[in-house]
C-alpha positions as CSV (number, residue, x, y, z in Angstrom):
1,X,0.0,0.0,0.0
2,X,1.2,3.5,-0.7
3,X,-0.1,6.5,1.0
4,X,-0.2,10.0,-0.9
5,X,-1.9,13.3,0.4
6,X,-5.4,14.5,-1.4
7,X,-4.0,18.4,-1.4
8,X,-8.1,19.4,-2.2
9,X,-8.1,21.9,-5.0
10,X,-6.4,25.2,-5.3
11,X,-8.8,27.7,-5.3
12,X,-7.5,31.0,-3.2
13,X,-3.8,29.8,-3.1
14,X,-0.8,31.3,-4.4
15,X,1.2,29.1,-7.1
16,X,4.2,29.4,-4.4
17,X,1.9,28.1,-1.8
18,X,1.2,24.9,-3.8
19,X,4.5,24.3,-4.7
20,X,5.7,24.2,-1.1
21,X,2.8,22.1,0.2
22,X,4.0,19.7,-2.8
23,X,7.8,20.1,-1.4
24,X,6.6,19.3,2.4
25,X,4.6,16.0,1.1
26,X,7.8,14.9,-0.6
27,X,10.0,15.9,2.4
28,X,7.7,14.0,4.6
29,X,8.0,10.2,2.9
30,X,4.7,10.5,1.1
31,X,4.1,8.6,-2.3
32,X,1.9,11.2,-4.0
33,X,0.4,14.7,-4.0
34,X,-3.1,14.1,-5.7
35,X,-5.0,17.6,-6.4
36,X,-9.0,18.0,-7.1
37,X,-10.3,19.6,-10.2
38,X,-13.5,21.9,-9.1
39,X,-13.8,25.4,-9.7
40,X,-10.6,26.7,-8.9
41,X,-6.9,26.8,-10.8
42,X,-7.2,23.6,-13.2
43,X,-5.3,20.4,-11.8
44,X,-3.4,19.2,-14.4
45,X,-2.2,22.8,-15.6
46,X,-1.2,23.2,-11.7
47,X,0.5,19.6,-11.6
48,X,2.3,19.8,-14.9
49,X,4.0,23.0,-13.4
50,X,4.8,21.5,-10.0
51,X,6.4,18.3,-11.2
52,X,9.1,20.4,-12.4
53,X,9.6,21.9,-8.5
54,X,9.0,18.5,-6.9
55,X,11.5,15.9,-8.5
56,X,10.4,12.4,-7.0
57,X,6.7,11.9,-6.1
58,X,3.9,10.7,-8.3
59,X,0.7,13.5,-8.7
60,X,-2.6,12.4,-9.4
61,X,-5.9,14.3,-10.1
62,X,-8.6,13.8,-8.3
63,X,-11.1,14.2,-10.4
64,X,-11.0,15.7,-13.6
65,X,-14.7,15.9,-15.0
66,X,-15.2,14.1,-18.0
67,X,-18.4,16.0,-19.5
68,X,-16.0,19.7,-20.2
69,X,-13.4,18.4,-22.0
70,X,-13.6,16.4,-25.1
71,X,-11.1,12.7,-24.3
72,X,-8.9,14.5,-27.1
73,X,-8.3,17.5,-25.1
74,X,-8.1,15.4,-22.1
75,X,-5.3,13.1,-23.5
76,X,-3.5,16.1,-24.5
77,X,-3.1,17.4,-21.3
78,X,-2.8,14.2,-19.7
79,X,0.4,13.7,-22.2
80,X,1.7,16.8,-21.5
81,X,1.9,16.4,-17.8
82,X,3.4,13.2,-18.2
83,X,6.0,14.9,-20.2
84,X,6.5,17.7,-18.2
85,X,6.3,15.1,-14.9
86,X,8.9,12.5,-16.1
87,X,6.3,9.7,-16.1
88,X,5.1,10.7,-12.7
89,X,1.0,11.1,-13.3
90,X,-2.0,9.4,-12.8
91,X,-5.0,10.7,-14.4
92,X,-8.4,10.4,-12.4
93,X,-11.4,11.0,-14.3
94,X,-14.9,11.5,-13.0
95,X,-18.2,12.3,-14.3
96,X,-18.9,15.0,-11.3
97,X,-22.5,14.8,-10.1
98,X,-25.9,15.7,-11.7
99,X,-26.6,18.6,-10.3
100,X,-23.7,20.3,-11.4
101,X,-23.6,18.9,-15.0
102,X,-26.8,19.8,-16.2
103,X,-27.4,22.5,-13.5
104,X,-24.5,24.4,-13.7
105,X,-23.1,23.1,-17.1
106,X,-26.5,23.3,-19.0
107,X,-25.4,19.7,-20.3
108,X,-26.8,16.3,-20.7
109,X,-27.1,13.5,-17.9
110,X,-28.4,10.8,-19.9
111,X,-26.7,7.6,-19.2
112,X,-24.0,8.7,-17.9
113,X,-22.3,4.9,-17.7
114,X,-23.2,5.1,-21.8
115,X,-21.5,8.6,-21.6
116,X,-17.9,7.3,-19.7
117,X,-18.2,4.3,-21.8
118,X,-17.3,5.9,-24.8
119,X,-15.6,8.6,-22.9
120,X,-13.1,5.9,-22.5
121,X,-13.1,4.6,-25.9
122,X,-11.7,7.2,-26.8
123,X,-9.5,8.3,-24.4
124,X,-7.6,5.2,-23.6
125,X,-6.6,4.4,-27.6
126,X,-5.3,8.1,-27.7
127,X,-3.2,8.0,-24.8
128,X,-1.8,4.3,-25.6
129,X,-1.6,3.9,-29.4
130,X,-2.3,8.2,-30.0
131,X,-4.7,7.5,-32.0
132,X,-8.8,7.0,-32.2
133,X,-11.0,6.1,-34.9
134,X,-14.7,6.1,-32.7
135,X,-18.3,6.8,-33.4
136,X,-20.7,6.5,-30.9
137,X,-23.9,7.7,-29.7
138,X,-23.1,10.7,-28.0
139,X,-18.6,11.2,-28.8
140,X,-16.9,10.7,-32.0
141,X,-13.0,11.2,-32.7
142,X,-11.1,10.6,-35.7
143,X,-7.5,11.6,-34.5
144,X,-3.8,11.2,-33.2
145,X,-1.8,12.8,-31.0
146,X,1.8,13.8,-31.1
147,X,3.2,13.7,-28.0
148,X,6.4,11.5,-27.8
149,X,9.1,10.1,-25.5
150,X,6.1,9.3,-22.9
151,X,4.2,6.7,-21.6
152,X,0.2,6.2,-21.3
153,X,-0.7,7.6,-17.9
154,X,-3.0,5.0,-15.9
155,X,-6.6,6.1,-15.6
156,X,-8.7,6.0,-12.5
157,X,-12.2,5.9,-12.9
158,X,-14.5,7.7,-10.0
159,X,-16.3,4.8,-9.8
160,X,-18.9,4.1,-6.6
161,X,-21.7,1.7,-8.2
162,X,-21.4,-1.4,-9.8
163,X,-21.8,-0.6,-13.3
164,X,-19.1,1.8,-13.0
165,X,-16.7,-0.2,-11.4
166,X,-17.3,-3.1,-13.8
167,X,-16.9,-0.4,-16.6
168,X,-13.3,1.3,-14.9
169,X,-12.4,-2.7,-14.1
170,X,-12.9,-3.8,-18.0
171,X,-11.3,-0.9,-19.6
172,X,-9.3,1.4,-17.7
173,X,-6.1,1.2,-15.0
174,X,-8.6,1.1,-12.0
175,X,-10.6,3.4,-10.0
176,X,-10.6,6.7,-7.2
177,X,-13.0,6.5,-4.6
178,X,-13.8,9.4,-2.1
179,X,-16.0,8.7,1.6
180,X,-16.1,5.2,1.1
181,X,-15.3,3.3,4.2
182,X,-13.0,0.2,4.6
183,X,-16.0,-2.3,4.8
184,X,-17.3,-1.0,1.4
185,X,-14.1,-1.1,0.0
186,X,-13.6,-4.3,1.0
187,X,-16.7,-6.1,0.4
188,X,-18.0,-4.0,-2.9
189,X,-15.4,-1.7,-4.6
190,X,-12.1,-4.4,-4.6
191,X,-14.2,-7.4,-5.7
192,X,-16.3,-5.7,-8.2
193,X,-13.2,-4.0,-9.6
194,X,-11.2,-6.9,-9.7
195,X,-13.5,-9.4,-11.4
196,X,-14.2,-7.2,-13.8
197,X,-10.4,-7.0,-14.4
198,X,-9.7,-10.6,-14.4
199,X,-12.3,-11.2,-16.7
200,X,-11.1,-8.6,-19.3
201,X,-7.8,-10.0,-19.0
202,X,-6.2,-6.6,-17.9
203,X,-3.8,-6.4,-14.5
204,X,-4.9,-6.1,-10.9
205,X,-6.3,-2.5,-10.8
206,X,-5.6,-0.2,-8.4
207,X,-7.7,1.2,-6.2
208,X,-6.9,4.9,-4.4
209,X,-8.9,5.6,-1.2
210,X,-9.2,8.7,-0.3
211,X,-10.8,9.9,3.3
212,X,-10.6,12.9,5.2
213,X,-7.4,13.0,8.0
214,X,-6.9,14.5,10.9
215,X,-4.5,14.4,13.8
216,X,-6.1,15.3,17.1
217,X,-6.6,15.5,20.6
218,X,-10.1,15.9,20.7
219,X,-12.1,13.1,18.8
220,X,-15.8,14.8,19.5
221,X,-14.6,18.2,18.5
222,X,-12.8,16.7,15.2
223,X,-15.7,14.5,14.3
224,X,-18.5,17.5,14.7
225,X,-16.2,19.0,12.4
226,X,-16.0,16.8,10.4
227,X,-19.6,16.7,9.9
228,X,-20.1,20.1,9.5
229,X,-16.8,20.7,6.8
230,X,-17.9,17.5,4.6
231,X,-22.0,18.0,4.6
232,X,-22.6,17.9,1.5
233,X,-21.2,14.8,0.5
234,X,-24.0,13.2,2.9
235,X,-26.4,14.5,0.9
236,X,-24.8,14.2,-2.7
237,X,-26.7,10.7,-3.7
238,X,-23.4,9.1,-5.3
239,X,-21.3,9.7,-2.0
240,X,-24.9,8.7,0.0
241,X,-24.8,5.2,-1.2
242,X,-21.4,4.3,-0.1
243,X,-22.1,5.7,3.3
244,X,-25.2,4.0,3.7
245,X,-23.4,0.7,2.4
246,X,-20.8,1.1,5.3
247,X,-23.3,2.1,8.1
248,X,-22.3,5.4,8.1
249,X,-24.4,8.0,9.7
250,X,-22.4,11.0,7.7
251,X,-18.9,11.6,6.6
252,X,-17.9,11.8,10.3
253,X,-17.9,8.5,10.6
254,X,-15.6,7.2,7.9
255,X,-13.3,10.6,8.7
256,X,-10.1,9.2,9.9
């Protein structure tokens, strides 16, 4: 197991300022800096930049939302931060959550398995082969990519449900989870995942956990906190599924 720090997203912080939070999760022994995409400074931009500050660890993003960029433009970027990064990147891709998609975006939620479906048949040709011939329902791409010297990033797929992870499991590198409890991961994400996997004849996946952390003295204090900070992801009805799946009142109770 390798533990990396989930650095949130960068929205109200200097450039400096996330390059030395980078440099301290180096300094300290950590595996990985992985950054959320959201509304702020975009996360592979940010990353692609840092790598060059930060020599040795891995950076990840968690997530990027699949429905605003085209999987061309994504693999583009995802390219260049791998060349930029020396190999060091993981890309995690998500489909963000209805009520931001259509309400914020003005864009389609239909099927959204259908729509990360062929999201990755065309992204995952274009970053391994840099090219995609693909016509589907909803994406089409007829193109190549020049970026040399670099190799495919692994995908992580934000997947919670079954469909999904049978979907991230077949097809892409593995999967990104976020308040999902160690019960759930055990018992639902890991086999689900993995079968899928096995079956498509494609390595063990990997699976990155990610939980809210906090050192402290007073557990009550922490964990009202906690409730309060992380609210909405009690209410959000992807994250509500895997805390009702773990016998979790709220996030406070899969917080570490």
């Amino acid at each position: 197991m390798r533990i990396g720090i989930f650095g949130g997203d960068a929205s109200g912080r200097s450039f400096d300022d996330v390059v030395a939070s980078a440099k301290r999760v180096e300094a300290d022994g950590f595996d990985a800096l992985w950054m959320a995409n959201t509304l702020g400074p975009d996360a592979m931009t940010l990353l692609a930049a840092v790598s060059r500050e930060v020599p040795r660890i891995t950076f990840g993003t968690g997530v990027v939302p699949t429905y605003l960029r085209h999987p061309m433009t994504m693999a583009q970027q995802a390219l260049t931060v791998q060349l930029a990064s020396g190999n060091r990147f993981l890309l995690g891709i998500g489909l963000s959550h209805q009520v931001m998609i259509e309400g914020m975006f003005g864009l389609s939620w239909d099927k959204p398995v259908r729509h990360m479906r062929e999201y990755l048949s065309v992204l995952m040709p274009l970053l391994a082969d840099r090219a995609s011939s693909f016509a589907g329902e909803t994406l089409t791409a007829r193109a190549t990519v020049d970026v040399a010297g670099v190799s495919a990033p692994p995908v992580l797929v934000a997947a919670l449900g079954e469909q999904m992870l049978r979907l991230a499991g077949t097809v892409a590198d593995g999967t990104a989870t976020w308040m999902t409890g160690p019960a759930t991961i055990a018992e639902h994400t890991a086999p689900t995942i993995s079968a899928a996997a096995k079956a498509a004849g494609r390595p063990a996946p990997q699976i990155a956990v990610s939980l809210p952390v906090c050192v402290t003295h007073d557990l009550e204090a922490t964990r009202a906190r906690a409730a309060k900070d992380f609210r909405i992801y009690g209410h959000l009805p992807s994250y509500r599924a895997m805390l009702d799946r773990e016998g979790a009142s709220g996030p406070e109770d899969v917080a570490i």
